[in-house]
N, C-alpha and C positions, 0 to 999 in steps of 0.2 A: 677065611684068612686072607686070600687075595682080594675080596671087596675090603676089608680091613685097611690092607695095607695102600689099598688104591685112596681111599679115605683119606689117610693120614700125609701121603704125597699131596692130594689135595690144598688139605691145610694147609702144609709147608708152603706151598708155592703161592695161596692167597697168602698167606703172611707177609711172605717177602715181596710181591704187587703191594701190600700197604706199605709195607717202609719204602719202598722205594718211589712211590707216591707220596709220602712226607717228605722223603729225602729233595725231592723234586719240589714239593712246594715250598720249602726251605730256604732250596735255593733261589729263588723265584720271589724272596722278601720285599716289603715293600716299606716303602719309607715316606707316615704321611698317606697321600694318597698316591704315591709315584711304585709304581712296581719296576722292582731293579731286574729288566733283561732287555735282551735285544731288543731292538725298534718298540720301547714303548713309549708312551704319551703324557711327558713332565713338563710340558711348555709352562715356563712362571713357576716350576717347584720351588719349595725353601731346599736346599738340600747342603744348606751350609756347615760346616763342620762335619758331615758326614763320615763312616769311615766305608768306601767302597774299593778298596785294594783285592785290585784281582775280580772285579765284577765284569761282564761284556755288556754294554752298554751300544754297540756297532748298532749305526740308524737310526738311533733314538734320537727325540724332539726333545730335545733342553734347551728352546729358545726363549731367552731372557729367564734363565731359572740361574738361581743363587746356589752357587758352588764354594762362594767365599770359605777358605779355608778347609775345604775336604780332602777327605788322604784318597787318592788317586792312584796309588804308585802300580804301575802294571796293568789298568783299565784298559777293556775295548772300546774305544769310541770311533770306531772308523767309517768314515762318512757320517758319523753324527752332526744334527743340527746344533749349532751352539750360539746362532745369530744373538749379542747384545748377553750374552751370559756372562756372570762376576765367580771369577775364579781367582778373584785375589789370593795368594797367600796359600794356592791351590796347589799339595805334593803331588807332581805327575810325572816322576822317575819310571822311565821308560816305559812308559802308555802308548799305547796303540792309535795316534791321532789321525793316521792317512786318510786323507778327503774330506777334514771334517769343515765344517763352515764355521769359522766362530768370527766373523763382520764384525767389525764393533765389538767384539769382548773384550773384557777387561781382565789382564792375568799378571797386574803390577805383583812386583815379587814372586811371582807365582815360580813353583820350582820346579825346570821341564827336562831336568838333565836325560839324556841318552832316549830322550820323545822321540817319535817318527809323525814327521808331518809332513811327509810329503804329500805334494799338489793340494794343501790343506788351503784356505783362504782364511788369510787373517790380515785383510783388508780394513786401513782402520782401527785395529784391533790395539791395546793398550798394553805393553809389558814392559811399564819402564821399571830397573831394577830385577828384572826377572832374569831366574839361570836356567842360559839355554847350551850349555857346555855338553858337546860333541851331541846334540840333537839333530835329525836329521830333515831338512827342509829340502829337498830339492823339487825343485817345481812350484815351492810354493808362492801363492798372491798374497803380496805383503805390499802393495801399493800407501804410502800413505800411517803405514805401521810406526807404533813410539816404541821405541827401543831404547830412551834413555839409559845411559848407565847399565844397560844390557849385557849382561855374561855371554858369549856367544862364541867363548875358546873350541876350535876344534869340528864348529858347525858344520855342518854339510848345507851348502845354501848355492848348491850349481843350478842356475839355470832360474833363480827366485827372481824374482821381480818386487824390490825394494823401491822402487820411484816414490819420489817424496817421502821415503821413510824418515823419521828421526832416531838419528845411531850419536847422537854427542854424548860422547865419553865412552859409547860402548866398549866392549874386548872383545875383536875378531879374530885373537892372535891363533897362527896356523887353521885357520877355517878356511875351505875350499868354497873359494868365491869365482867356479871357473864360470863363467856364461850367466853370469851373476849381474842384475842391473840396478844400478843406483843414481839413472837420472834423476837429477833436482832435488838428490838425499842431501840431508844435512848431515854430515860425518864429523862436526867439529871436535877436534880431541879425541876422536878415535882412534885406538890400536891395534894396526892391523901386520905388525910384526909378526914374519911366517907363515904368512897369509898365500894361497894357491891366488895366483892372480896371472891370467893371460890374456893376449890380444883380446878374446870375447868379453873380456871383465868391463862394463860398461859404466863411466867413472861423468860421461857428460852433465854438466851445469851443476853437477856436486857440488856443497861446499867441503872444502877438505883443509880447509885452515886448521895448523896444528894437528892435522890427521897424521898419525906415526905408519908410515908404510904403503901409504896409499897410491903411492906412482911406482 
């Protein structure tokens, strides 16, 4: 009886190592050739239209891979490479961005509400039209960044480095622009009504024609 019942614990217990080894390879899906987890290797994926909500993706190589239009909302991507990736059109409601590199990407309209990118580099990077309402950027390298027509109510953007950005027409209204630089930005027709703005707020060879709040 007890070799019996030693048996049947057995069983039970390989059973449950198989589902939980499906369960695991499950989650572990792949898209294509790209396996959705940390740090894997999608450099040039298609992975457009995707729906990856709630996937961890932290360290992954998605350099120059096609994101256009993927639901994003709540991803890990922290320190992800995102160098020259098209995330147009891309929902990324409060996604885990910090550290990640996206140089050059492209996230026109893309929708970043309540993102964290801090010390994230988006050098270059392309989001005219994109909503970045109370997203969180501090630290970040935005050297050179298009922000036309940019949402960016409520941003946390202390300490960013915007030089040369383009913000014409953007909405900075009430975003914490303290230690925030915007040498030789072009701010034309910006609204930055409410705006956290002190001594460290760096406003040098801006253009701020028609800029609502800028002094």
């Amino acid at each position: 009886m007890r070799i019996e019942r030693r048996l049947r614990r057995a069983g039970i217990a390989a059973a449950v190592l198989v589902v939980a080894g499906a369960a695991a390879a499950a989650d572990a899906r792949s898209i294509g050739d790209c396996r959705i987890a940390p740090g894997t290797l999608c450099a040039e994926a298609d992975l457009a239209d995707a729906n990856l909500r709630g996937a961890d993706l932290s360290h992954a190589n998605l350099l120059k891979a096609d994101l256009g239009g993927a639901r994003l909302q709540n991803v890990k991507l922290v320190e992800a490479q995102l160098r020259g990736a098209n995330l147009d059109r891309a929902a990324l409601r409060n996604a885990d961005l910090h550290g990640a590199d996206l140089e050059r990407a492209s996230l026109v309209r893309a929708d970043l509400e309540g993102a964290k990118l801090s010390d994230a580099n988006l050098q270059d990077a392309r989001l005219h039209g994109a909503r970045l309402v109370d997203a969180r950027l501090p630290g970040a390298k935005m050297r050179g960044v298009g922000l036309v027509l940019a949402n960016l109510r409520g941003a946390d953007l202390r300490r960013a480095d915007l030089s040369a950005a383009e913000l014409n027409g953007a909405s900075l209204r009430n975003a914490d622009l303290r230690g925030a630089i915007f040498h030789n930005a072009d701010l034309h027709g910006a609204d930055l009504r409410g705006a956290r703005i002190d001594a460290t707020t760096d406003f040098s060879g801006a253009d701020t024609k028609f800029c609502t709040g800028c002094r």
